[in-house]
Structure formats: structure tokens, C-alpha cells
BALOBA-1460 file (C-alpha; in Angstrom, 3 decimals):
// residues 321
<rec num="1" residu="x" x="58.401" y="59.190" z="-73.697"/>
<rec num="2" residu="x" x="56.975" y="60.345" z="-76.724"/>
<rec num="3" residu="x" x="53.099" y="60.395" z="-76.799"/>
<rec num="4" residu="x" x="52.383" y="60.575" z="-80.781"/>
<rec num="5" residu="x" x="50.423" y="58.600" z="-82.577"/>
<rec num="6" residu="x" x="49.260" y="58.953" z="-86.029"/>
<rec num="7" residu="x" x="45.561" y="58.028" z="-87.136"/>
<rec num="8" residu="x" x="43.228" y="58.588" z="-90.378"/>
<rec num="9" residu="x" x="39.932" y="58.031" z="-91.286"/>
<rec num="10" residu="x" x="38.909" y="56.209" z="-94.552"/>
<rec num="11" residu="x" x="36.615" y="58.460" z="-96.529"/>
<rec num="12" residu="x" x="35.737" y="55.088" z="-98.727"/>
<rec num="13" residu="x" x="32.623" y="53.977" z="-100.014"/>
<rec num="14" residu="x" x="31.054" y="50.059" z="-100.158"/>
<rec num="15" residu="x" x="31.540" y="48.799" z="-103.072"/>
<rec num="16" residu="x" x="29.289" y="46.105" z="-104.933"/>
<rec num="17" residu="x" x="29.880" y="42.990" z="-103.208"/>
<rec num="18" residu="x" x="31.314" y="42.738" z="-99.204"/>
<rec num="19" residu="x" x="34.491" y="40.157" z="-100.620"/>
<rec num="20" residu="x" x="35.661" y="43.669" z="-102.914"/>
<rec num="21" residu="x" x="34.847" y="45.945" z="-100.007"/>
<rec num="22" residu="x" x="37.283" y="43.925" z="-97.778"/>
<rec num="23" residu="x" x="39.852" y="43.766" z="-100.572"/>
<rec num="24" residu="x" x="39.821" y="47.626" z="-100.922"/>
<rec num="25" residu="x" x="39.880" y="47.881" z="-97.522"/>
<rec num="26" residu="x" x="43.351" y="46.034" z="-97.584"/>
<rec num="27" residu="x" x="44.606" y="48.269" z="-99.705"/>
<rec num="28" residu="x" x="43.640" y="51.331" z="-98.109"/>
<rec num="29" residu="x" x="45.317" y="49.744" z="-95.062"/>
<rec num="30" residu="x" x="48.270" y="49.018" z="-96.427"/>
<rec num="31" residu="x" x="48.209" y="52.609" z="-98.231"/>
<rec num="32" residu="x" x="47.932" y="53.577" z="-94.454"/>
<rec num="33" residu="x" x="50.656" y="51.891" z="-93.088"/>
<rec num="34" residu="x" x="52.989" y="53.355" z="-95.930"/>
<rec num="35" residu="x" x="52.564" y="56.505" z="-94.202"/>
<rec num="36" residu="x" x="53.280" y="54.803" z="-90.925"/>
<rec num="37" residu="x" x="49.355" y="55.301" z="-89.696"/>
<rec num="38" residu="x" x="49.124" y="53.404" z="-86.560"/>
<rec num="39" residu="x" x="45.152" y="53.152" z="-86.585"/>
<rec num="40" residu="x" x="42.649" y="53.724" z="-89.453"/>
<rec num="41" residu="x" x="38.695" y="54.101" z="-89.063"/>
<rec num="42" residu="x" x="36.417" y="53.001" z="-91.246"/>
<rec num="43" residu="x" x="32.554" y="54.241" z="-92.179"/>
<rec num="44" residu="x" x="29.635" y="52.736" z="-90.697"/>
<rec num="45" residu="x" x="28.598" y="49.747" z="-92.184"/>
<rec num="46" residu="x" x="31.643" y="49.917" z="-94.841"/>
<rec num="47" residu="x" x="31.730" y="46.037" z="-94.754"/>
<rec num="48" residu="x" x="28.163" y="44.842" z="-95.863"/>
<rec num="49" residu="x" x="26.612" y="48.690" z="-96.887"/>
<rec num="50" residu="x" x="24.442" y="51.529" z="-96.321"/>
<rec num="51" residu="x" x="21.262" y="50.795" z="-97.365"/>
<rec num="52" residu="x" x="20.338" y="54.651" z="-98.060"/>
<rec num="53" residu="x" x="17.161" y="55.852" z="-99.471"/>
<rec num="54" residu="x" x="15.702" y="51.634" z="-99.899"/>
<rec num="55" residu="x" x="11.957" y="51.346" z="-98.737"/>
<rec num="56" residu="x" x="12.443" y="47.235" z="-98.492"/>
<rec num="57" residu="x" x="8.905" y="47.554" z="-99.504"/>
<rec num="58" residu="x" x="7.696" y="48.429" z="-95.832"/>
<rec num="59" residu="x" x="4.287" y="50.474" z="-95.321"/>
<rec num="60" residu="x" x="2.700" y="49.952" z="-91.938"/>
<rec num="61" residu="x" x="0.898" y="47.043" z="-91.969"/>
<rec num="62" residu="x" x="2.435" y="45.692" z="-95.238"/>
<rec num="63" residu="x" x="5.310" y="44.482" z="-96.950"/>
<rec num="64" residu="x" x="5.743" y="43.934" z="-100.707"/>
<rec num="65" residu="x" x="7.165" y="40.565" z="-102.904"/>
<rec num="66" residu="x" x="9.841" y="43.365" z="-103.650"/>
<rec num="67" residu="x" x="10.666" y="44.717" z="-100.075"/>
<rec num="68" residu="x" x="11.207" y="40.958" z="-99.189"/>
<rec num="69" residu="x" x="13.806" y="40.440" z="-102.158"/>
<rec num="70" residu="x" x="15.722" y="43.609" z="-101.677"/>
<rec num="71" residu="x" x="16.087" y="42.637" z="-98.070"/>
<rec num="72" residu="x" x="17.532" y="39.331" z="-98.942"/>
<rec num="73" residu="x" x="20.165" y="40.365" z="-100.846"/>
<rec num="74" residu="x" x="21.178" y="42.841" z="-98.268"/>
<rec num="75" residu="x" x="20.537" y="39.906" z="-95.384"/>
<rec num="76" residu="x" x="22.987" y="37.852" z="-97.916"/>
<rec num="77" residu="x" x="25.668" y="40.324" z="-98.205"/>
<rec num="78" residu="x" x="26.028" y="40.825" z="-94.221"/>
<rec num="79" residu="x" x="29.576" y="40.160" z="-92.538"/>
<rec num="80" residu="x" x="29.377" y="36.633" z="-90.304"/>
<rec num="81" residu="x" x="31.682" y="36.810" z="-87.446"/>
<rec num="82" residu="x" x="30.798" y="33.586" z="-86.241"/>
<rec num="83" residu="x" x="28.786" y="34.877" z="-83.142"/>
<rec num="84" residu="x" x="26.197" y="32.673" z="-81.645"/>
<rec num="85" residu="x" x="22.528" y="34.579" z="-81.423"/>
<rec num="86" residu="x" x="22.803" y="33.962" z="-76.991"/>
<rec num="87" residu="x" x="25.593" y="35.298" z="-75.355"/>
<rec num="88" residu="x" x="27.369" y="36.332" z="-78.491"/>
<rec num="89" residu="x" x="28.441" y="39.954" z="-77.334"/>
<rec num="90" residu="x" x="28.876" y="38.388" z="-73.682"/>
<rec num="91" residu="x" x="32.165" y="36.026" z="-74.297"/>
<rec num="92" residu="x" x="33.023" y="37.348" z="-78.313"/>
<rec num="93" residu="x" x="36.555" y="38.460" z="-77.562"/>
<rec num="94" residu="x" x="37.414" y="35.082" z="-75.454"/>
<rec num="95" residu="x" x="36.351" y="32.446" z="-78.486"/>
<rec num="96" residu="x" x="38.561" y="35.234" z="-81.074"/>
<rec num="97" residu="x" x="41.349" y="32.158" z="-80.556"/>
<rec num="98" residu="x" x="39.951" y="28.899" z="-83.147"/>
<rec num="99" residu="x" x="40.119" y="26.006" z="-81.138"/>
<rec num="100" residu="x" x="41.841" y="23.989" z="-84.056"/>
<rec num="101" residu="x" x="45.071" y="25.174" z="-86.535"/>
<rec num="102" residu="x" x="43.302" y="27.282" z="-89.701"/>
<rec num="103" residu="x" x="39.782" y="27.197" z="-88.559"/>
<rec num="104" residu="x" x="37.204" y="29.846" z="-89.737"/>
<rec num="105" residu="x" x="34.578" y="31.679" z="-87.885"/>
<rec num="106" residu="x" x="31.661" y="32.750" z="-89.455"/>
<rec num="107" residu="x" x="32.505" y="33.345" z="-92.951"/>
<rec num="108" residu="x" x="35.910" y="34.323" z="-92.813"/>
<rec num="109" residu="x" x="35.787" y="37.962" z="-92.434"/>
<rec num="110" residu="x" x="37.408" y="38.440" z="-89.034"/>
<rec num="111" residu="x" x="40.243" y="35.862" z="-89.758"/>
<rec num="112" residu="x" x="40.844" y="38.718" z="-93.104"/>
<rec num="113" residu="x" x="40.740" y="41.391" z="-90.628"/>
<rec num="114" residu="x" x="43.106" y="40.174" z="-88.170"/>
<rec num="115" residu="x" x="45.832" y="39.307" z="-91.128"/>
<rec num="116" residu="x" x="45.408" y="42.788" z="-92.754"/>
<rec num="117" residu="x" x="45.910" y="44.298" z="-89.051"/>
<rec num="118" residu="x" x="49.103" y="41.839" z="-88.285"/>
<rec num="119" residu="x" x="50.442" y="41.945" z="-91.773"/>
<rec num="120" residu="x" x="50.922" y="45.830" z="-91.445"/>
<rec num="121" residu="x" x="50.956" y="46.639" z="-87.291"/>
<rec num="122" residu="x" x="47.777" y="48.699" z="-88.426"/>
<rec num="123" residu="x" x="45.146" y="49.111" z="-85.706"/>
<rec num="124" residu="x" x="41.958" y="48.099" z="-87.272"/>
<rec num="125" residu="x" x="38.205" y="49.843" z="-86.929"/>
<rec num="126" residu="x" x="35.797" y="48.998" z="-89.339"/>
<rec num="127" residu="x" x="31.713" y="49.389" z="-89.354"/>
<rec num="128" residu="x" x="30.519" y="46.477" z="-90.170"/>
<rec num="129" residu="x" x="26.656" y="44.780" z="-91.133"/>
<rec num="130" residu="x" x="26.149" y="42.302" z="-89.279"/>
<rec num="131" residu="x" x="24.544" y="38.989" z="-89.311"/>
<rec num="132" residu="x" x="23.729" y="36.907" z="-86.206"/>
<rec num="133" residu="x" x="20.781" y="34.074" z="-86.742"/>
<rec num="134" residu="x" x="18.048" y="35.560" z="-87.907"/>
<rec num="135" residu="x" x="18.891" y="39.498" z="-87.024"/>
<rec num="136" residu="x" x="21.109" y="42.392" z="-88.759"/>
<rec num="137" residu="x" x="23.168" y="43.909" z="-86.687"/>
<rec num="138" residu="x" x="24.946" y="47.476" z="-87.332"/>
<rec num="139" residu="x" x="28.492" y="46.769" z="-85.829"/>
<rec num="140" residu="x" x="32.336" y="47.895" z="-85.208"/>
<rec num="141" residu="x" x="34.736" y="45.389" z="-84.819"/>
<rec num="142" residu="x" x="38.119" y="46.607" z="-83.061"/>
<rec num="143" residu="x" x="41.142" y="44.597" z="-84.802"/>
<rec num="144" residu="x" x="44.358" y="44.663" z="-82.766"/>
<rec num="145" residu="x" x="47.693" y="44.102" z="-84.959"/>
<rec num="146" residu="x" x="48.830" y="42.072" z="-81.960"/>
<rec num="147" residu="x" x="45.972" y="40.719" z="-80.235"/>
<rec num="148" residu="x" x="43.830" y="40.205" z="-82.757"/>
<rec num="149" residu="x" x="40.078" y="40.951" z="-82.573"/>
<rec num="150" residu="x" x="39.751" y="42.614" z="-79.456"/>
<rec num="151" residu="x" x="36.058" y="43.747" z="-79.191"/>
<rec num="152" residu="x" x="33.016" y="44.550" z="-81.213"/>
<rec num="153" residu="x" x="30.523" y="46.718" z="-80.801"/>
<rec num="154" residu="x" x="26.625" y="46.685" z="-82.260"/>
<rec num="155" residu="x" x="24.869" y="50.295" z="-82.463"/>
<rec num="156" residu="x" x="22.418" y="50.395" z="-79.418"/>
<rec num="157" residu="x" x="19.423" y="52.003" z="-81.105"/>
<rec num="158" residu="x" x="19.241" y="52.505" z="-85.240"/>
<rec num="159" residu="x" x="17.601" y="55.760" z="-85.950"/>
<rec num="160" residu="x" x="14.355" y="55.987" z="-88.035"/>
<rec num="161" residu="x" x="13.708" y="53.311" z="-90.894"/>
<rec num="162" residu="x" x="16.929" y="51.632" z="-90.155"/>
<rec num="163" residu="x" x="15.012" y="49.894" z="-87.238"/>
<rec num="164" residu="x" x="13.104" y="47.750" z="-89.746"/>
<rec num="165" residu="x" x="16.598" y="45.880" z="-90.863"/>
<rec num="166" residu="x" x="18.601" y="46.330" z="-87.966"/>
<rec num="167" residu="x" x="17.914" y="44.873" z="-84.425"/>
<rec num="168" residu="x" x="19.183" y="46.906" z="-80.931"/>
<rec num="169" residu="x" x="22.862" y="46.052" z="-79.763"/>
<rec num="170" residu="x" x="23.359" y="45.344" z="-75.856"/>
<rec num="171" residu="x" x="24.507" y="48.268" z="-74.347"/>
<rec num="172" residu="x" x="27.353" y="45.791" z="-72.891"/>
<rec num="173" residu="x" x="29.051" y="46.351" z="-76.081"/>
<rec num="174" residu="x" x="30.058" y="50.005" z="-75.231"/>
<rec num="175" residu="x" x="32.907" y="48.952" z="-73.139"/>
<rec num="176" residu="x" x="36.359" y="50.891" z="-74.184"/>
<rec num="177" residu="x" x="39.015" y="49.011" z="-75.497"/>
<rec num="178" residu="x" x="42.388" y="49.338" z="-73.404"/>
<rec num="179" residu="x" x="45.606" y="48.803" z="-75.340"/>
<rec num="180" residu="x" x="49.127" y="50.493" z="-76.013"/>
<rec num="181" residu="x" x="50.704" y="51.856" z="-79.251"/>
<rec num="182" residu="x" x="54.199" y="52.153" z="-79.903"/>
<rec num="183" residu="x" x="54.464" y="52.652" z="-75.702"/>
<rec num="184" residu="x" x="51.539" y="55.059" z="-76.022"/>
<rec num="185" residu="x" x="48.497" y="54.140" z="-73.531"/>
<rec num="186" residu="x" x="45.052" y="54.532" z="-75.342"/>
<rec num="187" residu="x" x="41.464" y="53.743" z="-74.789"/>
<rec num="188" residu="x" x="39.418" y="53.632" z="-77.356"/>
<rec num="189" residu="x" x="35.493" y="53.739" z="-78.186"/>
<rec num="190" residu="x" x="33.143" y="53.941" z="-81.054"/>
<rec num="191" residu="x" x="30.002" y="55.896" z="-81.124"/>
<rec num="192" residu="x" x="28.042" y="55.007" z="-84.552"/>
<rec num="193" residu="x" x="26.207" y="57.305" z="-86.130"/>
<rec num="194" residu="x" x="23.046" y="59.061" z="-84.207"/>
<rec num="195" residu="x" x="24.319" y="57.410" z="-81.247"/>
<rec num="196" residu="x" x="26.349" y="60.387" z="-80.598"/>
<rec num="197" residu="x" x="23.236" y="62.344" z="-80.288"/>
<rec num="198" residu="x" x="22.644" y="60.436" z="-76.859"/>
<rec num="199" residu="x" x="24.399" y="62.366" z="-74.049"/>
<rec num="200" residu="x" x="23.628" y="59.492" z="-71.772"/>
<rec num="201" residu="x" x="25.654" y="57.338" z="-73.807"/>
<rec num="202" residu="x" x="28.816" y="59.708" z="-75.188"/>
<rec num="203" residu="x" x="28.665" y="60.062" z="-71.194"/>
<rec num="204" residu="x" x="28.917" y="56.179" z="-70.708"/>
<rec num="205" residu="x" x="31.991" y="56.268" z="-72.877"/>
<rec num="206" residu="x" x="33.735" y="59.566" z="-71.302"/>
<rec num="207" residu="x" x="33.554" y="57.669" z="-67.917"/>
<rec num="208" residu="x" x="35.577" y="55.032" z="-69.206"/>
<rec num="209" residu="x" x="38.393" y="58.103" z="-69.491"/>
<rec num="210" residu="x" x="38.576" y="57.041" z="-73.437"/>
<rec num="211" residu="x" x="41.219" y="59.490" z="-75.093"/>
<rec num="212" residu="x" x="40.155" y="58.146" z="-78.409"/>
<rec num="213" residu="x" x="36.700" y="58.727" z="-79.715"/>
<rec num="214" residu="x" x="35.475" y="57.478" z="-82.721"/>
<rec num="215" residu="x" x="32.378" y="57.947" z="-84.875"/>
<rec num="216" residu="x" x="31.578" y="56.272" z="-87.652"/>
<rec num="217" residu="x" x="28.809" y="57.688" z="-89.540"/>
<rec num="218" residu="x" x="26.688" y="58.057" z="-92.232"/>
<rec num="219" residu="x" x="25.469" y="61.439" z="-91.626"/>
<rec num="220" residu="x" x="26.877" y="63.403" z="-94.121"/>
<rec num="221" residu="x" x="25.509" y="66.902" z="-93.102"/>
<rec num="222" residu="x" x="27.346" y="70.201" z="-92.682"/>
<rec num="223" residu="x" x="25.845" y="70.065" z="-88.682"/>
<rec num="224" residu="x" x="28.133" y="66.860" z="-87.826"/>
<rec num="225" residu="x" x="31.356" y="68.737" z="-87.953"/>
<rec num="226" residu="x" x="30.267" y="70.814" z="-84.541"/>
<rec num="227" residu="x" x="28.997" y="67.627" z="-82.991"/>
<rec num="228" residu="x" x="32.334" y="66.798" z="-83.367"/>
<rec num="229" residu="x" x="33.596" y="69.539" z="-82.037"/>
<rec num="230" residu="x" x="31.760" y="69.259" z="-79.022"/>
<rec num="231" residu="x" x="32.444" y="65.728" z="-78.079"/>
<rec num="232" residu="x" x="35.993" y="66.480" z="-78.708"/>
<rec num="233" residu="x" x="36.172" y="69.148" z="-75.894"/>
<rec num="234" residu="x" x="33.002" y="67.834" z="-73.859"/>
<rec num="235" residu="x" x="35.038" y="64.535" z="-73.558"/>
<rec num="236" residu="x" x="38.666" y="66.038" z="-73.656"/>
<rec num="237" residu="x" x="39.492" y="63.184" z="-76.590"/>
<rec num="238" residu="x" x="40.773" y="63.110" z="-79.642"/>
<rec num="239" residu="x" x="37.640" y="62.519" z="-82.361"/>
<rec num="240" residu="x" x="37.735" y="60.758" z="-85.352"/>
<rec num="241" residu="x" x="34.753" y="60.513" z="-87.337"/>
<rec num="242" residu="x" x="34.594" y="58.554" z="-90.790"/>
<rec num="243" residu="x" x="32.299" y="59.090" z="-93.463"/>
<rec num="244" residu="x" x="31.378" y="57.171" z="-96.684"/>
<rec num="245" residu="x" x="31.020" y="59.441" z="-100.212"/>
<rec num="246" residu="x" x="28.991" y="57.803" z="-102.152"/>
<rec num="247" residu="x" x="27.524" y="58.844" z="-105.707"/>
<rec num="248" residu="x" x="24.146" y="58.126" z="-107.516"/>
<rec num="249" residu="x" x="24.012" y="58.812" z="-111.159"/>
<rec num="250" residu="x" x="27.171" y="61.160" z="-111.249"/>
<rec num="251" residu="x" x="26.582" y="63.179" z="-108.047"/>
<rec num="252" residu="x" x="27.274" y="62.453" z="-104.953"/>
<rec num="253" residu="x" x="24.084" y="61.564" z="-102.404"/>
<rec num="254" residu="x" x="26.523" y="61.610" z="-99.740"/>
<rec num="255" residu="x" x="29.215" y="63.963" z="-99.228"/>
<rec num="256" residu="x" x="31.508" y="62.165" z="-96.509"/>
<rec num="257" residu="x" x="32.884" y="64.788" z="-94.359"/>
<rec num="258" residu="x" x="35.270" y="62.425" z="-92.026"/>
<rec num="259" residu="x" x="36.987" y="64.427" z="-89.792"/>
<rec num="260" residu="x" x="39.746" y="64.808" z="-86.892"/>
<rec num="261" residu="x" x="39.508" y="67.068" z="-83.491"/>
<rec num="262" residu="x" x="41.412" y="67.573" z="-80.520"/>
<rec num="263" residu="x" x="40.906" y="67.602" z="-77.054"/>
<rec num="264" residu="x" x="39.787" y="71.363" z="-77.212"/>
<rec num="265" residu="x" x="37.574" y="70.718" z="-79.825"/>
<rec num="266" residu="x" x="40.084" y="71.856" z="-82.598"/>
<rec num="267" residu="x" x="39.517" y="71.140" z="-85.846"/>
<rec num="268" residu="x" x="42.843" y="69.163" z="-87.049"/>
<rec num="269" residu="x" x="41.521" y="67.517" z="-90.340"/>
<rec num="270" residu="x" x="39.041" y="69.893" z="-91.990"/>
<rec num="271" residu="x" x="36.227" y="67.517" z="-93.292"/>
<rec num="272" residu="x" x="36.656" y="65.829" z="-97.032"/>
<rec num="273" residu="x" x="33.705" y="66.844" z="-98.927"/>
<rec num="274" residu="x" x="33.074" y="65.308" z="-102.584"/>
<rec num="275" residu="x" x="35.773" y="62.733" z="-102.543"/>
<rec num="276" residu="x" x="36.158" y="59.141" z="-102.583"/>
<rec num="277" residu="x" x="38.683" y="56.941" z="-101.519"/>
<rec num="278" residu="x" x="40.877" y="59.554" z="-99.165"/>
<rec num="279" residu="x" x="43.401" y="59.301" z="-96.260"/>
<rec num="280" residu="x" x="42.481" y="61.944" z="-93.758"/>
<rec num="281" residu="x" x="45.904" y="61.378" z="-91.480"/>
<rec num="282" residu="x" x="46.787" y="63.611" z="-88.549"/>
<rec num="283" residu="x" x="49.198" y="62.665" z="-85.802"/>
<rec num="284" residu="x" x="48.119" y="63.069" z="-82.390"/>
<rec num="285" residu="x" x="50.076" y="64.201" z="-79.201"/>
<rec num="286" residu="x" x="48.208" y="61.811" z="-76.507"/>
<rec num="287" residu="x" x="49.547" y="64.426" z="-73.603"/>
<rec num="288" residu="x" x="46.444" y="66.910" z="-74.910"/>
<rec num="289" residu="x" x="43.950" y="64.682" z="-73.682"/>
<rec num="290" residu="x" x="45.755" y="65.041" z="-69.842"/>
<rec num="291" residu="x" x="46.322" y="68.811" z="-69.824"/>
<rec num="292" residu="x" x="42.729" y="68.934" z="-70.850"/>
<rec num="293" residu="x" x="41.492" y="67.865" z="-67.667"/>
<rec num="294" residu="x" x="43.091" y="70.831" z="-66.321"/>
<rec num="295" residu="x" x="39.780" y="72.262" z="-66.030"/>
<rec num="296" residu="x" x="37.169" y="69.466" z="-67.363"/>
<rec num="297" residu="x" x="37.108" y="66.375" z="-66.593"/>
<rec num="298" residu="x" x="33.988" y="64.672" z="-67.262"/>
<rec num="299" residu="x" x="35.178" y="61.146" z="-66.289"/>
<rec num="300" residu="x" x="35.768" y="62.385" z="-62.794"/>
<rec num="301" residu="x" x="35.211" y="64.941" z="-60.652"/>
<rec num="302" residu="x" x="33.651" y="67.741" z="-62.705"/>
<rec num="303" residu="x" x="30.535" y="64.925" z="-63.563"/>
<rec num="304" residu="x" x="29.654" y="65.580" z="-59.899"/>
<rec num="305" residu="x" x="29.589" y="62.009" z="-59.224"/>
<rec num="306" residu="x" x="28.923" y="62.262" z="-55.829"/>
<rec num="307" residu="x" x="25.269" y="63.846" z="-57.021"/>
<rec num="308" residu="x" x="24.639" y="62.507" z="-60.475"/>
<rec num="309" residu="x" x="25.116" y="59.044" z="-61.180"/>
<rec num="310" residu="x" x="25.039" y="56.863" z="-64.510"/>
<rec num="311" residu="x" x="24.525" y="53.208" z="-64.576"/>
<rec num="312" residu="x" x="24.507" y="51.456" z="-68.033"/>
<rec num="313" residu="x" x="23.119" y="47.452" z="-67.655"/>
<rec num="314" residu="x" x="25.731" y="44.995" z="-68.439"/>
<rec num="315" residu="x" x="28.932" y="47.741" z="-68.332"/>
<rec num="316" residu="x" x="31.224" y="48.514" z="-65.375"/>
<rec num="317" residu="x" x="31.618" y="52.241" z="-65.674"/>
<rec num="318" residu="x" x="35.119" y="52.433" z="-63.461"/>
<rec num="319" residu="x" x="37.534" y="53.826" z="-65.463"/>
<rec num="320" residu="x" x="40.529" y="51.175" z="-66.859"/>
<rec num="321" residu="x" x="43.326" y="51.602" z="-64.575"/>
């Protein structure tokens, strides 16, 4: 049976209001599924923005009238999935189902999702901003053509000043997502951003046996492509990594670079520098992730784990069967 899949990675930027980012990202899907792309990745934070280079007025010890307004209207553009503040990462895929015929959750954006995804049998993964009570969250939600929403994600630890808008994600939310593909078996996982700096947590995602890695990012530097790389053949999985290129005053502040690698850490899809609105599609031959572990297999016996042992709080680390 054939194992091929084909995947891209929108190089697209936010644009000025969340309802136009999710229109564009129709589009793009559709666009996708013209080329018969079975699953598309999205940047970090595509729905709801990248707040690069804003101060939201913060000094230690002080915050400014301005700081508080800017943050507003970046609280006020956030994505609401219709989470609960307790126990919303614990039971989110049960309650995806509305208990009554055309109910909403949230605002609305996940019931767009899931048509987009089961209007074109595309395989949705889009960064998202978050809002849950009070808190920002920087989220992926996975969107299953069939299923529906089937998981979400929020990033575990924001890196540097993006701590003062976003709040930590349970590391719960790293559990892989199992589904199948045209009769193609994958398991999937997002790493966002810096989070793929933390070997203890690429780790917590190999030993799920995911043969689909994907990294959402807004690191637009020329040192992300061998990151890549590395995961790619580290982890024996397919990597794709989506970028936004974004522009300030004519030139571009960030560069994108989305990218696709293979199980040996190939580069498939050279990185899109300078553009805005691409398609990077590659199709994938799922049997490269299994004659990887030929020689490496970190979900199993070459982690050593009869000496070394990883334990993540909330997250069954046994591979899906």
C-alpha cells in the first residue's frame, strides 16, 4: 500500500484583523487542496499575531497608560475556542461535539476551522493566540477533515518578553495526535517555536514514535534550518516547519524560511526567504521514517530506556499502538 502523502507549509503572514486572517487562511487551504495537499501548517500565532518588537509598555516595576492599551487590542484580537480556564486542556477534544444543532464555541473560530478542513479533506494545523479567561495562550489547534478538532496544543514555556503576554501551557498538551491519511498511518506533533530548543521535550514527542514533526515558528534566522535538520534525523520524522514573512515599511523584519526535511535530515523544501503568501509542498514517502530506525531509534531501544528514563506530568509516554 502506498505510503505518500503530500504536505506544505504556509509561508503567510497575519493580516490586520484575526476574521481576514482566517479568511486568507481558507483560501490558502483551498489553494492547497487544488494541488491535492493532504495537510497544511500554519505559522505560530498566524490566527491572532506576532506581536514582534512591542514593549506593551513593560519596564520592571512599571507599566505605562500605553503598554496597557496596546495589550488590549492584542487581548481583543485573540482566537476563543470556547475552553473553560480549569480543565480546559484536560477534556478539550471530548466537548469538540456542541451539545445542540448549530451551536458556537467560543467565538466561532474552531467551528470555521473544522468546515475549511471538511469542505476540502485538508488536514488542518494552525498557530493560534489564544484566549482563555483572563490569560493568552500561544496555541496549535490540530483540525481533522473527518473528525474534526482533534487536539490543541499551548507552547509550554514562551521565550524572553513573550512571557509578559503569554501564560505557560500544561505539558499535557504535548500528546501526539494518531490518525490515518488516505490509508497512511501518521502521528503527528507540534513543537512551537524555542520549544524545539528543549531536548527534554523534542524527546517527549520522539517517544510517542511521531513520524510527523512540526514546528511552527517565528524564528526567522539562517540557524533554524539545521535545527531542522537535526530533529529530522535525531527523531527519524519528517519536519515541517512554517514561518511567517512579514514586512515593516517595505522590508521585510522577518524573512520566513518554512521548510521540509526527511527522516535523514534531508533538506526536501529549501527554505522560502523574502516571500509572502507561498505553498512550500513536498510529498512524503511515510516508509522513510521505518527504514530510519534501521540504526536510530530514539523512541525505543537506542534511548537506553532501561537506564535513562523521561517522565513528562500529565502525558503517557507509551508509544500509540
Amino acid at each position: 500500500m502506498s505510503q505518500l502523502l503530500k504536505v506544505a507549509a504556509a509561508q503567510c503572514h497575519t493580516l490586520d484583523t484575526t476574521a481576514n486572517t482566517l479568511k486568507q487562511l481558507e483560501q490558502k487551504v483551498k489553494e492547497a487542496a487544488s494541488q491535492n495537499v493532504d495537510l497544511v501548517l500554519f505559522p505560530e500565532v498566524y490566527l491572532g499575531g506576532y506581536p514582534r518588537s512591542a514593549t506593551f509598555g513593560a519596564s520592571v516595576g512599571e507599566r505605562s497608560a500605553h503598554g496597557y492599551h496596546q495589550f488590549l487590542k492584542y487581548f481583543q484580537g485573540a482566537v476563543d475556542l470556547g475552553d473553560t480556564p480549569i480543565g480546559a486542556e484536560e477534556d478539550w477534544v471530548e466537548r469538540r461535539i456542541p451539545t445542540r444543532e448549530g451551536e458556537v464555541r467560543g467565538d466561532g473560530t474552531r467551528e470555521e476551522l473544522e468546515r475549511s478542513a471538511s469542505e476540502t479533506g485538508v488536514f488542518i494545523v494552525t498557530g493560534v493566540l489564544e484566549r482563555s479567561g483572563g490569560t493568552l495562550y500561544c496555541a496549535v489547534v490540530y483540525i481533522d477533515p473527518v473528525k474534526g478538532a482533534a487536539g490543541k496544543r499551548r507552547e509550554v514555556l514562551p521565550t524572553g518578553s513573550e512571557r509578559l503576554v503569554w501564560g505557560q501551557g500544561h505539558p499535557r498538551t504535548l500528546k501526539a495526535i494518531t490518525t490515518t491519511i488516505k490509508g497512511v498511518k501518521i502521528c503527528l506533533a507540534a513543537a512551537i517555536c524555542w520549544e524545539n530548543y528543549m531536548p527534554l521535550l523534542r524527546q517527549a514527542l520522539y517517544q510517542q514514535n511521531v513520524n510527523l514533526y512540526l514546528a511552527p515558528t517565528a524564528d526567522g534566522r539562517p540557524t533554524w534550518l539545521p535545527l531542522m535538520q537535526t530533529i529530522g534525523f535525531e527523531g527519524r520524522t519528517f519536519v515541517v516547519s512554517a514561518n511567517q514573512a512579514t514586512k515593516r515599511e517595505g522590508k521585510f523584519i522577518s524573512g520566513g524560511g518554512s521548510c521540509i526535511i526527511s527522516p535523514f535530515g534531508k533538506v526536501l523544501a529549501r527554505p522560502i526567504w523574502d516571500a509572502d503568501g507561498e505553498l512550500l509542498i513536498q510529498e512524503l514517502d511515510f516508509e522513510g521514517c521505518e527504514k530510519g530506525q534501521l540504526d536510530l531509534d530514539v523512541s525505543g531501544s537506542y534511548s537506553r530506556n532501561d537506564s535513562f528514563h523521561l517522565s513528562v506530568d500529565g502525558l503517557d509516554l507509551v508509544p500509540p499502538p
